[in-house]
BAMI-863502 format. One record per residue (C-alpha): x, y, z; residue number from 0. Coordinates in steps of 0.25 Angstrom, whole numbers, always signed. Example, Ala and Ser with C-alpha at 12.3 -4.5 7.8 and 13.67 -1.06 7.14 Angstrom:
<atoms>
<atom><east>+49</east><north>-18</north><up>+31</up><seq>0</seq></atom>
<atom><east>+55</east><north>-4</north><up>+29</up><seq>1</seq></atom>
</atoms>
This chain:
<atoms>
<atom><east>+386</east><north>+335</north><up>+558</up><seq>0</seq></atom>
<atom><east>+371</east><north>+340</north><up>+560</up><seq>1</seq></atom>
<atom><east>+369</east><north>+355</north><up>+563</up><seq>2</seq></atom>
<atom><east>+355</east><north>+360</north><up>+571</up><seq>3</seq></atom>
<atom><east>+349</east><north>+359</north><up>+558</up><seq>4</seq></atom>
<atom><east>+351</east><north>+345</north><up>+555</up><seq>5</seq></atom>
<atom><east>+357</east><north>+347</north><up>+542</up><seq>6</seq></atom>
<atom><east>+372</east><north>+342</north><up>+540</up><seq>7</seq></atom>
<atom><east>+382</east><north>+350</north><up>+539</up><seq>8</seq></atom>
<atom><east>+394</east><north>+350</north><up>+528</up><seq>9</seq></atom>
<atom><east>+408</east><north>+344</north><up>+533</up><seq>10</seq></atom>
<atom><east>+418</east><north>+352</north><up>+529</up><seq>11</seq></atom>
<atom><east>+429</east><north>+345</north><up>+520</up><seq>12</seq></atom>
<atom><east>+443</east><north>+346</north><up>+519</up><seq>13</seq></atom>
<atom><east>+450</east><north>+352</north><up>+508</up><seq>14</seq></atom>
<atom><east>+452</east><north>+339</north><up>+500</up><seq>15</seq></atom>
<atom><east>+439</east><north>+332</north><up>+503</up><seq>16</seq></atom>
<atom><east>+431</east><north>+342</north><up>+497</up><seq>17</seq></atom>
<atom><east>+420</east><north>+335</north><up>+487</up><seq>18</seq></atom>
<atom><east>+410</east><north>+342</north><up>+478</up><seq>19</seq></atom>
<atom><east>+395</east><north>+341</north><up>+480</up><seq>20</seq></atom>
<atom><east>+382</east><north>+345</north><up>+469</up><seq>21</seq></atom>
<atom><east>+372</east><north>+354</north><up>+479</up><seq>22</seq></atom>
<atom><east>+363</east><north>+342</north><up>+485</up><seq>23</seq></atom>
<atom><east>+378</east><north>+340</north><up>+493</up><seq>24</seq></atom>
<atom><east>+381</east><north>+326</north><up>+484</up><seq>25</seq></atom>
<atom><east>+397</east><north>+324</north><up>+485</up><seq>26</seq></atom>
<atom><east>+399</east><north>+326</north><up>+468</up><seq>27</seq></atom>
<atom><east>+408</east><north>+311</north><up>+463</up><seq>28</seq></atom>
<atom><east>+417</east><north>+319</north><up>+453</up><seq>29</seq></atom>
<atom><east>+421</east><north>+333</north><up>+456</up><seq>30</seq></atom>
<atom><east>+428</east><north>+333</north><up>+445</up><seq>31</seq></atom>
<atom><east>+418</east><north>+330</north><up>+436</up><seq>32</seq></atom>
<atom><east>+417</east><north>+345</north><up>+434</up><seq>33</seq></atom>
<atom><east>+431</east><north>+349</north><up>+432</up><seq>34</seq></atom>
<atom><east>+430</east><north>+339</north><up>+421</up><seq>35</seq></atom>
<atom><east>+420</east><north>+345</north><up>+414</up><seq>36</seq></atom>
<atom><east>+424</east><north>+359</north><up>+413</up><seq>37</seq></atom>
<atom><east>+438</east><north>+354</north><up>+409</up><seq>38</seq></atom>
<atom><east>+431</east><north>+346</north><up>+398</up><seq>39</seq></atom>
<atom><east>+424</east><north>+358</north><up>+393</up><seq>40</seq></atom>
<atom><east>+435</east><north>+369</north><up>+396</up><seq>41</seq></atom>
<atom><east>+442</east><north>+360</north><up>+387</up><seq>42</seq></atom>
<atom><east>+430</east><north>+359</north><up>+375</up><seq>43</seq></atom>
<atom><east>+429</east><north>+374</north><up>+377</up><seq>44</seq></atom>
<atom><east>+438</east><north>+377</north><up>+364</up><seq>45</seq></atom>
<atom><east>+431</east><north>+365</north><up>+357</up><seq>46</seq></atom>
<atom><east>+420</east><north>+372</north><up>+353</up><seq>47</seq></atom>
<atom><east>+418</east><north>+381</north><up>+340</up><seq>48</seq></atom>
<atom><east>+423</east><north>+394</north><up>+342</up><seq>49</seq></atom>
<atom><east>+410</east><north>+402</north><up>+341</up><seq>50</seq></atom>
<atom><east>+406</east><north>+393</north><up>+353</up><seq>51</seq></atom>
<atom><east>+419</east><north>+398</north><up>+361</up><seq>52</seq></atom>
<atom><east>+416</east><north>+408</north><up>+372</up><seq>53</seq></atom>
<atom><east>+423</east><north>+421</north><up>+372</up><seq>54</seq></atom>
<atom><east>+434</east><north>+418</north><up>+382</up><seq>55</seq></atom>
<atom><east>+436</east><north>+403</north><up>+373</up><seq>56</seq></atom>
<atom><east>+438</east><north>+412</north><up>+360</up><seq>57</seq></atom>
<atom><east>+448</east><north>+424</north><up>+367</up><seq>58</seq></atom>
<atom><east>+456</east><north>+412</north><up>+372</up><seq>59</seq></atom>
<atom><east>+458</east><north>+407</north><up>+355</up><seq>60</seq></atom>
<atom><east>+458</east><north>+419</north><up>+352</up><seq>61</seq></atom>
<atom><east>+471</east><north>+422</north><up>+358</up><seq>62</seq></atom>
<atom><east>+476</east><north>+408</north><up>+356</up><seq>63</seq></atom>
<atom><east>+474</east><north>+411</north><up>+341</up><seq>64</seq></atom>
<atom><east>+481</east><north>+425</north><up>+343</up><seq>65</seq></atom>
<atom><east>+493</east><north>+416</north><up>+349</up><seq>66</seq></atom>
<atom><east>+494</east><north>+408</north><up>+336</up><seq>67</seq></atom>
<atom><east>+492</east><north>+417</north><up>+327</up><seq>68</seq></atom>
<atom><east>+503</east><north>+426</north><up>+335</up><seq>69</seq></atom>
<atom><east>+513</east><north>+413</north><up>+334</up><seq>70</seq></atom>
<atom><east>+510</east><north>+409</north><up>+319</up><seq>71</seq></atom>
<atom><east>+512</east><north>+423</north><up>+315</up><seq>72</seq></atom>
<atom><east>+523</east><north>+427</north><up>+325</up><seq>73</seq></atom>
<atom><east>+514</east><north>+439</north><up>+331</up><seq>74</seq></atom>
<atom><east>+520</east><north>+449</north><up>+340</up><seq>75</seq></atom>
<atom><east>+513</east><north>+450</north><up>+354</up><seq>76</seq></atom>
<atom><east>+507</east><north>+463</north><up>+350</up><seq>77</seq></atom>
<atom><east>+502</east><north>+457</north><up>+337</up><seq>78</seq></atom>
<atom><east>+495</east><north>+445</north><up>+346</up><seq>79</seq></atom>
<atom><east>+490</east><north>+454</north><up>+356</up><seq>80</seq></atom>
<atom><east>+484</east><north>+462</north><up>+343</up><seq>81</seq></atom>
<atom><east>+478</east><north>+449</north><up>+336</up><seq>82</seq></atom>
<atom><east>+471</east><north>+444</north><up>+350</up><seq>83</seq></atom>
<atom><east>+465</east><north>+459</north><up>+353</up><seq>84</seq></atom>
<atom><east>+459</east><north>+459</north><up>+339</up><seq>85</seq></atom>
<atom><east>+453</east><north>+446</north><up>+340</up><seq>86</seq></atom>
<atom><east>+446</east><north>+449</north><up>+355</up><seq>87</seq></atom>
<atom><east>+441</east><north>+460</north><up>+348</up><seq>88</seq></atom>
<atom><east>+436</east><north>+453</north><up>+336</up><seq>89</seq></atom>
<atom><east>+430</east><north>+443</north><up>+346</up><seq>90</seq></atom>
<atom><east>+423</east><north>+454</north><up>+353</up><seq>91</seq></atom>
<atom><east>+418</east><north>+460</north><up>+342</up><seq>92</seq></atom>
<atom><east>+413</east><north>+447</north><up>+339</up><seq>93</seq></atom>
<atom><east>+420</east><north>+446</north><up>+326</up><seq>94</seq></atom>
<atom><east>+424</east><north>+431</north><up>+330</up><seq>95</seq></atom>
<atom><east>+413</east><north>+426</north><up>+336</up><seq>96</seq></atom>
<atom><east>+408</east><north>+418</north><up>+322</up><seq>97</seq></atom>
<atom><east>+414</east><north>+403</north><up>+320</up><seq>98</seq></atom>
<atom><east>+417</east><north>+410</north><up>+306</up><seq>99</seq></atom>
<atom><east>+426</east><north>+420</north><up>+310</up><seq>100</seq></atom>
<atom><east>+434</east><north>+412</north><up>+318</up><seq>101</seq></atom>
<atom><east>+441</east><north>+399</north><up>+313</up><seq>102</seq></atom>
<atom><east>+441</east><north>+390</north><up>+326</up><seq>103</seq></atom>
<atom><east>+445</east><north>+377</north><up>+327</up><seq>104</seq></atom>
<atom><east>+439</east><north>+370</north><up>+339</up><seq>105</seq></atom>
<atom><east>+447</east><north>+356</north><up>+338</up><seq>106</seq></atom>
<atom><east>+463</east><north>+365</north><up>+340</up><seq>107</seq></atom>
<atom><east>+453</east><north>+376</north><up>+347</up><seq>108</seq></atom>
<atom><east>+459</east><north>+385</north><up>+339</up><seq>109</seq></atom>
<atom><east>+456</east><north>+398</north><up>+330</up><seq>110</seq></atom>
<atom><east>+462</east><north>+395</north><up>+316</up><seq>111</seq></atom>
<atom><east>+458</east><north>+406</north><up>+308</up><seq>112</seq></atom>
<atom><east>+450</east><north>+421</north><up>+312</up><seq>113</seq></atom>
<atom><east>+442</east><north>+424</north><up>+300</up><seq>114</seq></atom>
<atom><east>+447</east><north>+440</north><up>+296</up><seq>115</seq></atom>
<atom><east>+458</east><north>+440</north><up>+304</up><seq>116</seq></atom>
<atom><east>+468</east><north>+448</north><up>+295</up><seq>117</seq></atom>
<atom><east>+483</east><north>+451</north><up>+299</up><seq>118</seq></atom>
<atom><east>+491</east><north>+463</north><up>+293</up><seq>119</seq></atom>
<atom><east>+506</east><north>+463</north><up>+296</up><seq>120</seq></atom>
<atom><east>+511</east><north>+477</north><up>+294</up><seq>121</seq></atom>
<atom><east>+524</east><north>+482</north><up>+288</up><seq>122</seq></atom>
<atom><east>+530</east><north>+483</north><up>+300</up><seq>123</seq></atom>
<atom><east>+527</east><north>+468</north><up>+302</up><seq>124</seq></atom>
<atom><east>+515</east><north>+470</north><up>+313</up><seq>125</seq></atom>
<atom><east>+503</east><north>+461</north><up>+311</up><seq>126</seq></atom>
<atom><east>+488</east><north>+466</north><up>+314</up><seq>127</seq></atom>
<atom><east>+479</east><north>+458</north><up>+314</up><seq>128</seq></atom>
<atom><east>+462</east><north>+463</north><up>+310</up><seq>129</seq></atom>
<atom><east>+449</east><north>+456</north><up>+309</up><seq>130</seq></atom>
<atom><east>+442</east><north>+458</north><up>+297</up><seq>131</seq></atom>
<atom><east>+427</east><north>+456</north><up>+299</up><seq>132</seq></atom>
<atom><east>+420</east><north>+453</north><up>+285</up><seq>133</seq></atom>
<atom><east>+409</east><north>+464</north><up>+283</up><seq>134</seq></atom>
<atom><east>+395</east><north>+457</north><up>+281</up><seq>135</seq></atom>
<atom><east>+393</east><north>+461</north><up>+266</up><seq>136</seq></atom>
<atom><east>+378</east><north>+469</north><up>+264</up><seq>137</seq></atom>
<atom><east>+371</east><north>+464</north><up>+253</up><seq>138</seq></atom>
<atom><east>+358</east><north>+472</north><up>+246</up><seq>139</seq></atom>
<atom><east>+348</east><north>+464</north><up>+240</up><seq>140</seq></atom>
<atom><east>+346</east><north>+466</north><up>+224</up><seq>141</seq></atom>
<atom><east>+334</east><north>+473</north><up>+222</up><seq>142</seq></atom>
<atom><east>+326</east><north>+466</north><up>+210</up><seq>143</seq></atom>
<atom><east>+325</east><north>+475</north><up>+197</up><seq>144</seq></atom>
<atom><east>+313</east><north>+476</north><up>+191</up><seq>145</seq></atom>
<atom><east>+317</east><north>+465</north><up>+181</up><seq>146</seq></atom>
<atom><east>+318</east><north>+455</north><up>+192</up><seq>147</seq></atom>
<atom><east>+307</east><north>+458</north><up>+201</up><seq>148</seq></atom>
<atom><east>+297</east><north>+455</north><up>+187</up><seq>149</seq></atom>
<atom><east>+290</east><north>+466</north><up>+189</up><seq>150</seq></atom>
</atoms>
């Protein structure tokens, strides 16, 4: 159909006939070409090392690794809950942003170990949980003695 203009109007579809089109208005062969591709790489996204993860990727093992760790050393809820907060904070104070900090293995996309992660089980048979940063160590340089310098 023609409007005044002599341009051709769109028809409208019904609901299962829709198709997908690139801009110039070409009808696109697979439309689920895409849906493939961002399956392919939601699914590759933990595949990577972890100080390539983005930051949603890395809350996501990290409370994954909270959850093991709360089975392997049957943690109370309160405990868990305690281990997660600690490490989002450590994440944010960008205490586990190296690949040295954090142990990941990216073929069980999986946390094994978090370097300085302490736990303390108390008397009364609570578990906390710290994070000890190593303190970059200052060293001074020797000043030469007169002996050395050959003067």
């Amino acid at each position: 159909m023609m409007n005044s203009q002599g341009q051709t109007r769109n028809k409208t579809l019904k609901k299962g006939q829709a198709q997908s089109q690139d801009l110039s208005g070409h009808v696109l062969q697979q439309p689920d070409g895409l849906l493939q591709f961002l399956e392919q790489e939601a699914g590759g996204a933990y595949k990577r090392p972890w100080h390539r993860l983005e930051r949603g990727l890395r809350l996501n093992r990290l409370r994954k690794f909270s959850e093991d760790e709360a089975a392997r050393l049957n943690l109370k809820e309160a405990e868990k809950v305690a281990l997660y907060s600690l490490l989002i904070k450590s994440l944010d104070k960008k205490l586990l942003n190296s690949k040295t900090a954090v142990i990941y293995d990216q073929a069980k996309e999986s946390i094994m170990e978090i370097k300085g992660l302490v736990m303390h089980r108390s008397s009364d048979e609570t578990v906390l949980f710290q994070l000890v940063d190593k303190q970059k160590g200052v060293t001074f340089r020797r000043k030469k003695t007169v002996d050395e310098s050959g003067v």
